[in-house]
C-alpha positions in Angstrom: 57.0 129.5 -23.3 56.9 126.2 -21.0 55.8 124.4 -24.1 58.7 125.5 -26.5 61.3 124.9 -24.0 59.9 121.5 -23.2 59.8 120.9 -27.4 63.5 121.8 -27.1 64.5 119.4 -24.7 62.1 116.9 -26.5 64.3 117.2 -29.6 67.5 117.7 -28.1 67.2 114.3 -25.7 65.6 112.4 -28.9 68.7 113.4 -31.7 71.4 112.7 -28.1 69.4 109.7 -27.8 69.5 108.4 -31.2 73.3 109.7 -31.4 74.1 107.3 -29.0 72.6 104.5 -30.4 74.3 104.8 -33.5 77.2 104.1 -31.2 76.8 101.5 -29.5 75.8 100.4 -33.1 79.4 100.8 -34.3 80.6 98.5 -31.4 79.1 95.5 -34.0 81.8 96.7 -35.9 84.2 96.7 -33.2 83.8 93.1 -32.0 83.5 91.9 -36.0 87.3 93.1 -36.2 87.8 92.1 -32.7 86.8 88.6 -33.8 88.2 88.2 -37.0 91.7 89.4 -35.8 91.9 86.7 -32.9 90.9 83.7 -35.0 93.0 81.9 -38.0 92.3 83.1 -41.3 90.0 80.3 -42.3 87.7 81.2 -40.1 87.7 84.5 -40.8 84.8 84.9 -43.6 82.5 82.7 -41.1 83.5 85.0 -38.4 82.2 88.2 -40.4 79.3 86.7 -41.3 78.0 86.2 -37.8 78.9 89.5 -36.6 76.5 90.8 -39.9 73.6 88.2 -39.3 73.4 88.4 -35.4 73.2 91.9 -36.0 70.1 91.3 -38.6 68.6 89.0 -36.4 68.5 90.7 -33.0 67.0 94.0 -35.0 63.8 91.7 -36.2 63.3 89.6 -33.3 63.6 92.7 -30.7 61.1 94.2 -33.3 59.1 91.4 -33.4 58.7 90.3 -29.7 61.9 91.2 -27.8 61.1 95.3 -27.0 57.1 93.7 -26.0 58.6 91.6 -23.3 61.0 93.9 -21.9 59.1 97.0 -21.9 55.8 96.0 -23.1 56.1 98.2 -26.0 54.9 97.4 -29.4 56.4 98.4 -32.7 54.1 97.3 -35.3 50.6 98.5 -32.7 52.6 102.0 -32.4 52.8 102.3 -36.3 49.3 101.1 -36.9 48.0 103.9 -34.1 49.6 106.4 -36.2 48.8 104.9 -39.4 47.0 108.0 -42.3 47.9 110.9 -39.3 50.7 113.3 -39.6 53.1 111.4 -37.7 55.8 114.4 -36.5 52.3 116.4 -35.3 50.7 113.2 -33.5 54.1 112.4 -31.9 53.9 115.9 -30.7 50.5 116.1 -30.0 50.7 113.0 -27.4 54.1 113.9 -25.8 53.3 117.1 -24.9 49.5 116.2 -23.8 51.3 113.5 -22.0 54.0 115.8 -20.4 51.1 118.4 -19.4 49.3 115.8 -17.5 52.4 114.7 -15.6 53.5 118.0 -15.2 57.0 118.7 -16.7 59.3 119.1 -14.5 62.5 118.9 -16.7 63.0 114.8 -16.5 63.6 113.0 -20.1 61.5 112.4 -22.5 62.1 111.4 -25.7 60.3 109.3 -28.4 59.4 105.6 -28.6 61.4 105.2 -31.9 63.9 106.7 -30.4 63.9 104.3 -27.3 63.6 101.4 -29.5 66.4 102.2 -31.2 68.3 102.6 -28.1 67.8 98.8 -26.5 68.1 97.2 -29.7 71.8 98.1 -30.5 71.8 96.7 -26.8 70.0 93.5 -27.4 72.7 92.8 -30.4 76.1 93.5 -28.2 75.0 90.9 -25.9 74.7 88.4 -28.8 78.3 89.3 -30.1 79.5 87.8 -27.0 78.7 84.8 -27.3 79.9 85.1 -31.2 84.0 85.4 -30.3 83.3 82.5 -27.7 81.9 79.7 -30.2 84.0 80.6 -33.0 86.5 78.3 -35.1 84.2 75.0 -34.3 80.3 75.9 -34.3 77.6 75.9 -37.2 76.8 79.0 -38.8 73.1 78.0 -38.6 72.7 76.8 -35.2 74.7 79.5 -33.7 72.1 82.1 -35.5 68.7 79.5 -34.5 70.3 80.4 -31.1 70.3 84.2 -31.4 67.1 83.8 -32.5 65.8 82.7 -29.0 68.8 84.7 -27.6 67.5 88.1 -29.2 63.9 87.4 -29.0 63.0 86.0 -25.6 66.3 84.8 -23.1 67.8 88.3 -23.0 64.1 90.5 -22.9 63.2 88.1 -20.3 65.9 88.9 -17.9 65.5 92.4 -19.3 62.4 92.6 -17.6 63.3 92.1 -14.2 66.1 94.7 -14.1 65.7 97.6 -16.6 62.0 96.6 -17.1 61.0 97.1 -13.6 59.2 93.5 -13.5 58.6 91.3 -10.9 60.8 87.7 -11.3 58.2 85.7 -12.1 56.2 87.2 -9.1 58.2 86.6 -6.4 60.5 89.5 -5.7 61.6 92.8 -7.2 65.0 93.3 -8.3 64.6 97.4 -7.9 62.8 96.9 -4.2 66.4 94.7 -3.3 68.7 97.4 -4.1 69.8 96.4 -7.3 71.5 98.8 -9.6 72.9 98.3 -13.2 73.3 101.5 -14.8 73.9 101.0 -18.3 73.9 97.1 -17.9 77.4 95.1 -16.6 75.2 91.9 -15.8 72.0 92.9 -17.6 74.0 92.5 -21.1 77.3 91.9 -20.4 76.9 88.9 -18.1 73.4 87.8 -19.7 75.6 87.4 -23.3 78.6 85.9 -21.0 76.5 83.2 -19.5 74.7 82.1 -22.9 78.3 81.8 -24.5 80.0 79.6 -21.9 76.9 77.1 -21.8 77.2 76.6 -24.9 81.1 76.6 -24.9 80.6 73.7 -22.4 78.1 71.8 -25.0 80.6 72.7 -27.8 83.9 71.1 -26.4 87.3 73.1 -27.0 88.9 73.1 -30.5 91.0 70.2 -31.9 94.6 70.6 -30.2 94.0 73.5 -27.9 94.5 70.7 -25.2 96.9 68.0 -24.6 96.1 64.9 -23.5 97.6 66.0 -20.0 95.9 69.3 -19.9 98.4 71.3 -21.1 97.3 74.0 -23.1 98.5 74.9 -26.6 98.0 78.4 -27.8 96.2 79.2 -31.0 97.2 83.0 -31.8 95.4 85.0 -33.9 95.6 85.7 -37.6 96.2 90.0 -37.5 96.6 91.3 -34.1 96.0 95.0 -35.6 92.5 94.4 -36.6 92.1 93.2 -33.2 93.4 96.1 -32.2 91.2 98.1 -34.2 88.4 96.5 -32.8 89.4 97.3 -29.7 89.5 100.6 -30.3 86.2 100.5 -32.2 84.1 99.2 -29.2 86.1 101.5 -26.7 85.1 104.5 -28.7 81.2 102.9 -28.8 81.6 102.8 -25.3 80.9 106.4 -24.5 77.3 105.5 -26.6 76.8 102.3 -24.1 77.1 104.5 -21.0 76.6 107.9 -22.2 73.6 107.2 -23.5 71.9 105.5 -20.7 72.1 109.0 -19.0 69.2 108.6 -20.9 68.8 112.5 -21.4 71.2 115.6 -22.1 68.8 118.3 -22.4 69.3 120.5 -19.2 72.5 121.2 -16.9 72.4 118.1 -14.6 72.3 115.8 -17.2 74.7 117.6 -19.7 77.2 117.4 -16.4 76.6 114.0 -15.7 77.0 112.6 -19.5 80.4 114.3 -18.9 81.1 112.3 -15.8 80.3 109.3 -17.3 82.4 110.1 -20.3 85.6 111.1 -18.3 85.0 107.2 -15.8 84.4 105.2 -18.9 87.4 106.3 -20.2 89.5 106.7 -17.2 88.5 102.8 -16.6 89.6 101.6 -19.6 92.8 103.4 -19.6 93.9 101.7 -16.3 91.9 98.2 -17.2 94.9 98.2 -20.1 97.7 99.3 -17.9 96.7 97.2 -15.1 96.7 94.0 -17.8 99.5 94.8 -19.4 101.6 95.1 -15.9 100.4 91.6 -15.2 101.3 90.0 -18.4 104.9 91.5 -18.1 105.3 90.1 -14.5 103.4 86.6 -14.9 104.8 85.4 -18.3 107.9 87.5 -18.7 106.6 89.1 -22.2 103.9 92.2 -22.8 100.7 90.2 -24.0 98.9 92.6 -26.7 95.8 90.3 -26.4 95.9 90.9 -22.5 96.2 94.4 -22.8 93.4 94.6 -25.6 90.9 92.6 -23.1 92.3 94.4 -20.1 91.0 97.8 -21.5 87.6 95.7 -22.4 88.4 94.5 -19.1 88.1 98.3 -17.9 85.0 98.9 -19.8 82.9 96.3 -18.8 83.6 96.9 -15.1 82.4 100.6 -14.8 80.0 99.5 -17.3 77.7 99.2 -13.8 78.4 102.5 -12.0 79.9 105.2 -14.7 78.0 108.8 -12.9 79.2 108.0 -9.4 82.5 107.3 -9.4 85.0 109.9 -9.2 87.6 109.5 -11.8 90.1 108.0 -9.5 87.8 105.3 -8.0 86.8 104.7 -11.6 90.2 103.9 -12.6 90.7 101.5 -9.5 87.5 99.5 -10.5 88.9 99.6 -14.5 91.9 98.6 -12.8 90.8 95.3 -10.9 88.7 94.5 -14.1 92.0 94.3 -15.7 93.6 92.3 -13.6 90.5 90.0 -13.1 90.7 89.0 -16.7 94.1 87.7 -17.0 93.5 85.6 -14.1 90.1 84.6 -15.5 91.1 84.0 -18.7 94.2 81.4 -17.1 91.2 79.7 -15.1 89.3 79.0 -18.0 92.1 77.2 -19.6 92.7 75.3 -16.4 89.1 74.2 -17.0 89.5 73.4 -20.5 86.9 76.1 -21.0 88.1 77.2 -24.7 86.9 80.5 -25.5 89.3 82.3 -28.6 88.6 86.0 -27.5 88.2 85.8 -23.9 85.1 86.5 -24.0 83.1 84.6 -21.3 86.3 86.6 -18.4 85.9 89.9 -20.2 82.0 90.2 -20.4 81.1 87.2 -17.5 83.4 87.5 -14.3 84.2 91.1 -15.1 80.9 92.3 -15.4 79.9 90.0 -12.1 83.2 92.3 -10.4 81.0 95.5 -12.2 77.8 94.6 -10.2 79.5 94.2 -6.9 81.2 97.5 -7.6 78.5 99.4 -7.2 77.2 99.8 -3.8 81.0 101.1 -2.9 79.7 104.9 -4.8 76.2 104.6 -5.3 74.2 104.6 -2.1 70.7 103.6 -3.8 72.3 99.9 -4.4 73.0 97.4 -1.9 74.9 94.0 -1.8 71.9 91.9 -1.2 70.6 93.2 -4.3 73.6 93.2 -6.9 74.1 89.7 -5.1 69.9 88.7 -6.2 70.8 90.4 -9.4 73.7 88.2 -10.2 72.2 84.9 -9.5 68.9 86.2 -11.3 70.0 87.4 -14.8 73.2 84.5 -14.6 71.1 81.6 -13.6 68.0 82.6 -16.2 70.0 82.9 -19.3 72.8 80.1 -18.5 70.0 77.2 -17.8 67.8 78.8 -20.7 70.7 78.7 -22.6 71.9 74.9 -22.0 68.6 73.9 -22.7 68.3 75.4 -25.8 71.6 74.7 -27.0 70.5 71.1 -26.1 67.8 71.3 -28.4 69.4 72.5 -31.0 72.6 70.3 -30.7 69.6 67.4 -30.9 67.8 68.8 -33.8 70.8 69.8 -36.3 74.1 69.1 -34.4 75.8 72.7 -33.1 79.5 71.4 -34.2 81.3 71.0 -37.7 83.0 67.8 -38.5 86.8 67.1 -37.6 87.7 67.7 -41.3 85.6 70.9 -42.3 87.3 72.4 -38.9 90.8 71.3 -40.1 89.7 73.2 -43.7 88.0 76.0 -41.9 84.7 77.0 -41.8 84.9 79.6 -44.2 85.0 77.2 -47.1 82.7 75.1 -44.9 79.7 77.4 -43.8 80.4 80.3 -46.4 82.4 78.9 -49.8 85.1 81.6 -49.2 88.0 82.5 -47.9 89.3 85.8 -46.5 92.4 86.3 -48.1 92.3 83.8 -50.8 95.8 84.9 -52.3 97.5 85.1 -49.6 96.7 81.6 -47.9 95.0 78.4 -48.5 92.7 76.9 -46.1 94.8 74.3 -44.1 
């Protein structure tokens, strides 16, 4: 009896498990419309593209080396184990010898395939961050060299420390300081943050953004309801990012809690928009559809930390601040001459720092000291990592197009195509 109720759960946490995945897999679609809406239309094919390829890419080198790093598990080694066996009844065979040795006492378990699946649609949604944030002036083929070393070893480096359980390079223990990052604020969302704005910085802004006495010249987007779209995209993938890393659904407890975290995400992004949109009206005088599209991503990223603890309320005051964090953020960057064309370094980086510090105000297991470790850990790792690999890259092929393929768009520059080629001409 034990045995076919645990085989139950098995199954039922594996297909929520996998469910969820397929998600947070949709949310590549969701930042490819995203994207493509907030850039001109000669960049859009070039755009597209990158969203596809980074995709590709993180799925091979997470495969290859990224899910060793990060969890110590093996792809390839797992396949060769079960290599000329029965794989469902081996699978079966070790989970449930494995389970009767521990002694199951209803926590999750589910398969490595499964799991793999999981942190891989993870691994990828960092690496669109840092997509929207280049875009309009970098090379197709040193932005993916980057995710290469992005996919494969910056972000299951960092991984390792936090959701891995792994010392930082001996010295201290994330988990021992009280850090907490639930379904990952600063272990994704910052990590792809910090790897966009260093290169951002090596990059430069794009031609005119800036005048010569720093004032700034906005460069709207080419279709505003694909943005939207997007926007809706990811905040409907969402409930995969966070409801999944319940990490289980097969007993009462967790079937509540999946709820919860259901009912905050969405309760956060509701009043991340609001909150952006009130602040658009009142600083510039006009509602600001871009600031209400990253005040809701605003809203996601924030309780992206903390989603089970919360109660809905609190939840919509941390969505809340998130929203108004970005508008302010995204203002500062410009200040800085920081350009990113999506907002994405305020959305995913200094939102997703306000996520972290969020925490310890509902969830007792987490402390200041260590979201505080956590930050500087994960942001100084892949920012420096980052620069210097930019750097490399900028040295070996050059990471910008010339002043006259950006002027003709890089769809006809990286690709040979435009989007909407009879609509528009590339000038």
């Amino acid at each position: 009896m034990q045995e076919n109720i645990f085989e139950l759960q098995y199954a039922i946490d594996t297909f929520y498990f996998l469910v969820s995945g397929a998600l947070v897999m949709w949310m590549a679609a969701g930042f490819a419309m995203l994207e493509s809406g907030l850039v001109r239309t000669k960049n859009t094919t070039e755009i597209l593209t990158k969203n596809v390829a980074l995709y590709a890419i993180s799925c091979i080198m997470y495969m290859v080396c990224g899910y060793y790093i990060m969890y110590g598990g093996d792809m390839f080694l797992a396949n060769i184990a079960l290599d000329g066996a029965d794989n469902a009844d081996a699978v079966t065979a070790s989970v449930l010898k494995a389970s009767a040795e521990a002694g199951f006492d209803g926590d999750s378990v589910y398969s490595d395939a499964s799991d793999f699946f999981f942190q891989v649609v993870f691994v990828a949604t960092a690496m669109s961050i840092v997509s929207g944030a280049v875009a309009e002036r970098m090379k197709l083929w040193a932005f993916l060299l980057f995710a290469v070393v992005m996919t494969g070893f910056i972000y299951p480096m960092e991984g390792s420390w936090t959701w891995g359980g792994n010392d930082v390079f001996g010295m201290y223990n994330l988990g021992d300081m009280g850090f907490s990052d639930f379904a990952g604020s600063g272990i994704v969302h910052m990590a792809g943050a910090m790897a966009a704005l260093a290169g951002v910085i090596l990059l430069g802004a794009r031609k005119g953004k800036y005048g010569p006495n720093g004032e700034v010249h906005p460069i709207p987007g080419a279709n505003l309801p694909l943005a939207t779209l997007g926007t809706f995209i990811l905040w409907m993938g969402w409930f995969g990012f966070n409801g999944g890393s319940v990490l289980k659904l097969g007993d009462v407890a967790s079937a509540n809690s999946v709820a919860m975290v259901f009912l905050n995400t969405n309760a956060a992004a509701a009043a991340g928009a609001v909150a952006a949109m009130i602040l658009a009206r009142l600083m510039f005088g006009k509602t600001d559809l871009t600031m209400v599209l990253n005040g809701a991503l605003a809203g996601l990223v924030a309780i992206t930390a903390e989603p089970s603890t919360p109660s809905p309320l609190v939840a919509s005051m941390i969505g809340a601040v998130g929203g108004l964090i970005v508008v302010g953020s995204i203002l500062f960057m410009d200040k800085l001459k920081i350009d990113d064309p999506v907002g994405a370094i305020s959305v995913h980086g200094t939102v997703g720092i306000w996520g972290l510090l969020a925490v310890p105000l509902t969830n007792d297991g987490a402390s200041y000291t260590g979201q505080i470790a956590g930050i500087f850990t994960i942001g100084i790792w892949v920012f420096v990592v980052s620069f210097i690999t930019w750097m490399i890259i900028k040295m070996i092929m050059g990471i910008r197009v010339s002043e006259e393929e950006e002027y003709e768009g890089l769809d006809l520059a990286d690709c040979g195509m435009e989007a909407y080629p009879e609509f528009v001409s590339a000038k």
